[in-house]
C-alpha positions, 0 to 999 in steps of 0.5 A: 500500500505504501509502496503504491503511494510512492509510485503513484505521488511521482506519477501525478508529479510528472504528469503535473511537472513534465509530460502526461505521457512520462507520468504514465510511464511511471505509474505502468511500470509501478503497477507492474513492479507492484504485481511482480512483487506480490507474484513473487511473494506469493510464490515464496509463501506457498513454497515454504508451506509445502516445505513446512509440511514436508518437514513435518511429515518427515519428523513424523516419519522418523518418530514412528521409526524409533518407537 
């Protein structure tokens, strides 16, 4: 969220400042950084779920060895 207030103050600056269409620009390419990240976050999440589960099936896995 904030991440988003930035790229968008400086969109609206250049649009203001500059060109409407380098204003653009920069919002485009804050979207689509925004969207990567979440991606990407997204991603990681879930990996280390599963690489959690996995840790855990193995310790049990081991326990039920030793009994």
């Amino acid at each position: 969220m904030m991440l988003s207030l930035v790229w968008i103050a400086t969109a609206v600056y250049s649009m203001i400042n500059d060109t409407f269409a380098h204003g653009l620009e920069i919002l485009l390419f804050g979207a689509f950084f925004i969207a990567g990240i979440a991606l990407i976050q997204a991603y990681m999440i879930r990996m280390l779920k599963l690489y959690d589960k996995n840790l855990k099936n193995e310790i049990k896995k081991k326990n039920k060895k030793r009994r």
